[in-house]
C-alpha positions, 0 to 999 in steps of 0.5 A: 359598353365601357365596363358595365356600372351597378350601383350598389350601397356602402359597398366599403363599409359593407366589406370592411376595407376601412384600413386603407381610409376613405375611398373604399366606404365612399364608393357607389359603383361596380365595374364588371370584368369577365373570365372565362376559364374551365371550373368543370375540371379539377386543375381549372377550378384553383386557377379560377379562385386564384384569379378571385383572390387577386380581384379581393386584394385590389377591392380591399384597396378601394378598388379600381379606378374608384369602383369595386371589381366584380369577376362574372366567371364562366367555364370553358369546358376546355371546349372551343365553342363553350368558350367562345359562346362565354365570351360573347355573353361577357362581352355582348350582355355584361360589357366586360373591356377586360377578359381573363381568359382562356387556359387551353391556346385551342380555347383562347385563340378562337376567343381572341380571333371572334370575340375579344379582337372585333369587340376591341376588349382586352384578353389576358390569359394566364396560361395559353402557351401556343407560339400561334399567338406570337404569329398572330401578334407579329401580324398585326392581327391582335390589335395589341389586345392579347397578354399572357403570363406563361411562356410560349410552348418553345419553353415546355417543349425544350425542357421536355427535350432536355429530360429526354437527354438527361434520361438517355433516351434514343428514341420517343414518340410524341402523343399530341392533343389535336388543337393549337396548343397539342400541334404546337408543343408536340411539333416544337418538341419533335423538333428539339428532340430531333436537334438533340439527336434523339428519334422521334418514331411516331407524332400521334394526334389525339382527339377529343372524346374518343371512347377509345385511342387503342388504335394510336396507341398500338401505331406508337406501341409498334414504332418501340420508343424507349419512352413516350412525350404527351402534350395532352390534358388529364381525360385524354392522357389518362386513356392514353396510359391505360392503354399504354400500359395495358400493351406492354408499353413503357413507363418511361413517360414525358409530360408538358404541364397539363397533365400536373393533376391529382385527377390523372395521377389517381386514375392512372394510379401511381404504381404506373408512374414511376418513371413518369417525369412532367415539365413546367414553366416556374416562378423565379427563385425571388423574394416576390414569388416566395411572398406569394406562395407564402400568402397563397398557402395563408388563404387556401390552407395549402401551397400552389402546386397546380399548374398556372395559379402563380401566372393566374394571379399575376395576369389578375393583378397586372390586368386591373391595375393598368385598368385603374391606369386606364381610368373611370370607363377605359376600353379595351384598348385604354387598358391594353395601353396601360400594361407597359406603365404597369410592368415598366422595369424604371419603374417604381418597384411594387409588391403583389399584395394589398400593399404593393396594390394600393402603392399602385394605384397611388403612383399611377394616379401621380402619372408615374410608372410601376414595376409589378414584383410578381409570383412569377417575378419582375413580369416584362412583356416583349412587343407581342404580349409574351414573357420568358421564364424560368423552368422545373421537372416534376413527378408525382409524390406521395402528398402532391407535386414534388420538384425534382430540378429548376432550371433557370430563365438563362440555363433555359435560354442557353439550352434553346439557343444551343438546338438552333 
């Protein structure tokens, strides 16, 4: 099915859009995207409403391709096979040509390789990091279905690095969650640490669910790092540090962006990480990105400071527009053609709000191209689906996430380039 249709009545003028005129009060249809993403944790949850937001903005322009948008949402559970079961209800019962979707790479490449690429169904992901799905591309293997919106893992994994040498540290051990997102960050991490000259003593692999990871924990304890690297998420690393902690192990502690939550930070408790420093992949300093979290802080009483709700909002809104570019019953395809006239750099510059929206739209219907101005910036995908961007270290403050550096896309660039 191309997008499933229900009809549905005075939709426009029930929703009040009649500032961007006629179109929306004359519509009769909806059209159905799907997203799947994990609303059971509690850094899933904005990323989730984020992408919301972005659906309401192109339905107060009359939405897309003369229909409004309805986001059906299911979680993941950051489970493999959760993930993969919401998928095939989106696509198999609802119709959905566009997926949204998943956050983990272990969640989002089973999707993609069972799900999205045998149903022909475009996959943006706001958040998959694994450089597993530039080799999958590379391929020829995803049928040019996939985008994201995050960096590869290569980017977290250099800075992760670049904050080990900052701090001096000689030596570190690399705990690691054990799925296509945790094997990729924490290999490239080991990787970049070893070029920097600094010892990797241990690469620890941490599974899901284990009631106990005493036994990795004194494997790392034993090797004595002067610090410890995690690519893991919130339930796993929150084990993790109980136990390091209670071991005597150091609070020297790297992180990559998944453990950016207020959840970990509470049930560790904060007296443990004060040497704790987190990287993350970063918006750049454009009026673009300042736009959007100036209207995100509008809309949800308080700034983005979650991991991925910047990349949430921009894969939203690159996705449905090139689906308006796409036209009435476009398929997966038919959309996934349409992202290059959406983010073309000679295109017509537009903003990432109803405006910038509606300007769209109008533009692509007159068969032009457009440059999407985003909360991440001039987004631009490379032959794979992937972007490069800017980056920060972080730690946690008193009231959330305080930045401690950014580091630009080419201080990025020059940094990675310099371990090759």
């Amino acid at each position: 099915m191309n997008g499933l249709k229900t009809s549905v009545l005075a939709i426009g003028a029930a929703l009040g859009f009649a500032s961007f005129g006629t179109e929306a009060a004359a519509q009769d249809c909806t059209t159905r995207i799907g997203a799947v993403l994990p609303t059971s944790v509690d850094w899933g949850k904005p990323i989730a409403a984020t992408a919301q937001y972005a659906v309401d903005i192109a339905n107060e322009t009359g939405g897309v391709a003369g229909c409004q948008i309805e986001m059906v949402l299911r979680d993941t559970q950051v489970d493999p096979k959760v993930g993969v079961d919401a998928a095939k209800a989106l696509v198999d019962l609802d119709g959905v040509q566009l997926l949204l979707g998943a956050v983990s790479s272990g969640v989002s490449m089973p999707i993609l390789t069972s799900v999205t690429v045998p149903a022909g169904v475009m996959q943006m992901s706001c958040c998959s990091s694994s450089t597993a799905f530039t080799a999958l591309s590379e391929d020829g293997k995803t049928n040019g279905l996939f985008y994201r919106t995050f960096a590869t893992s290569g980017v977290q994994a250099a800075v992760g690095a670049m904050v080990a040498q900052e701090k001096g540290y000689e030596s570190v051990a690399v705990f690691y969650k054990n799925d296509d997102w945790g094997q990729d960050i924490g290999g490239l991490v080991a990787r970049d640490l070893e070029a920097l000259g600094i010892n990797v003593t241990a690469q620890i692999a941490i599974n899901d669910a284990q009631a106990s990871y005493r036994a990795e924990v004194t494997e790392a304890l034993q090797t004595q790092p002067q610090a410890i690297y995690m690519a893991l998420y919130p339930d796993e690393g929150t084990q993790v540090v109980r136990e390091w902690i209670s071991l005597g192990g150091t609070q020297n502690m790297i992180a990559a962006n998944a453990l950016k939550s207020e959840e970990f930070k509470e049930n560790v408790g904060a007296q443990f990480l004060g040497s704790f420093i987190g990287t993350d992949t970063a918006s750049p300093r454009t009026e673009s990105a300042d736009a959007f979290v100036a209207a995100y802080t509008e809309r949800f009483d308080g700034p983005p400071s979650g991991p991925g709700l910047a990349n949430s909002y921009d894969a939203t809104m690159i996705a449905l527009m090139a689906m308006h570019a796409a036209g009435e019953g476009a398929t997966g395809a038919d959309i996934a053609a349409k992202i290059g006239a959406v983010t073309d750099p000679n295109g017509t510059p537009v903003t990432a709000d109803a405006a910038g929206f509606a300007q769209a739209k109008e533009v692509l219907d007159g068969g032009e191209t457009v440059s999407y101005q985003g909360a991440t910036g001039n987004v631009q995908f490379d032959a794979n689906g992937d972007v490069s961007a800017p980056a920060v270290m972080w730690t946690f403050g008193e009231s959330g996430i305080d930045e401690m550096k950014y580091i630009s896309l080419t201080e990025v660039n020059d940094f990675m380039a310099s371990m090759k």
